[in-house]
C-alpha positions in Angstrom: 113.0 97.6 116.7 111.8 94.2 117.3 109.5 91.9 119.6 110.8 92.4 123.4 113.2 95.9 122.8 112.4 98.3 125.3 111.7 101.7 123.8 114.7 103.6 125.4 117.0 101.2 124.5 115.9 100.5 120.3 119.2 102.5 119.8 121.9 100.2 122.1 123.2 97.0 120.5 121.2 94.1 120.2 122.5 91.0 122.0 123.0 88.6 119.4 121.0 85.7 118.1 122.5 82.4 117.7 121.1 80.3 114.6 122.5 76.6 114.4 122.6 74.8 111.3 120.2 73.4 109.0 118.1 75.5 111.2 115.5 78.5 110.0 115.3 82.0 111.8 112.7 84.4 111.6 112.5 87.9 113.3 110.0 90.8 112.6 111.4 94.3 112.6 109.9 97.8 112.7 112.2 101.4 111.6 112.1 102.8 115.1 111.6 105.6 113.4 108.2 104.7 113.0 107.1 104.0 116.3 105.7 106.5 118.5 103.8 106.2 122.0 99.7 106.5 121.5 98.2 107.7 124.9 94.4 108.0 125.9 92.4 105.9 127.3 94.4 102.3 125.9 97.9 103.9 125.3 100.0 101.7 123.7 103.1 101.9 121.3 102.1 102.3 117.7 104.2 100.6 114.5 103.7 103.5 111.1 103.4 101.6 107.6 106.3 101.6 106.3 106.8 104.4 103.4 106.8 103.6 99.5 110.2 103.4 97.8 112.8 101.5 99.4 113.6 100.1 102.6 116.2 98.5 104.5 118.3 96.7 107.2 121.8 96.5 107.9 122.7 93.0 108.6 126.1 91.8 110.5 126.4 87.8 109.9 129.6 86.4 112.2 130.5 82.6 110.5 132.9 80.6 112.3 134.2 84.1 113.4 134.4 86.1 110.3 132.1 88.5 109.6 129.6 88.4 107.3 127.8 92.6 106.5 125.0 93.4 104.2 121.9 95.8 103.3 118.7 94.1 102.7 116.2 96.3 101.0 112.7 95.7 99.6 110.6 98.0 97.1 107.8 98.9 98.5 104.8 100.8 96.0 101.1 101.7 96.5 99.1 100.0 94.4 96.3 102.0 92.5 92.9 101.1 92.7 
């Protein structure tokens, strides 16, 4: 999930972003898998920490209509104080 998805829909497709060159693009994600609804008083939707070990996104690139696929993944440990 990311800024502006609607809950009931982080599993549709994601209209695409368009990047021009020379340009930089930035876009904060969240597993949807980790966020759940919080009610009470101030119910809001809640973003988990995201687990040790590793983590990822599938990424689809399309350059000058070919595309582009890949996995990011980071390492993520808990550091012992």
């Amino acid at each position: 999930m990311f800024e502006g998805t609607v809950y009931r829909d982080r599993n549709n497709p994601k209209p695409p972003d368009v990047i021009f060159a020379g340009s930089t693009f930035s876009k904060t994600i969240w597993p949807s898998n980790l966020v759940h609804f919080s009610g009470g008083r101030y119910a809001s939707w809640m973003h988990e920490n995201m687990p040790a070990g590793e983590n990822g996104v599938y990424l689809t690139i399309k350059v000058g209509g070919e595309e582009i696929r890949d996995k990011l993944t980071v390492l993520i440990s808990i550091e012992q104080k």
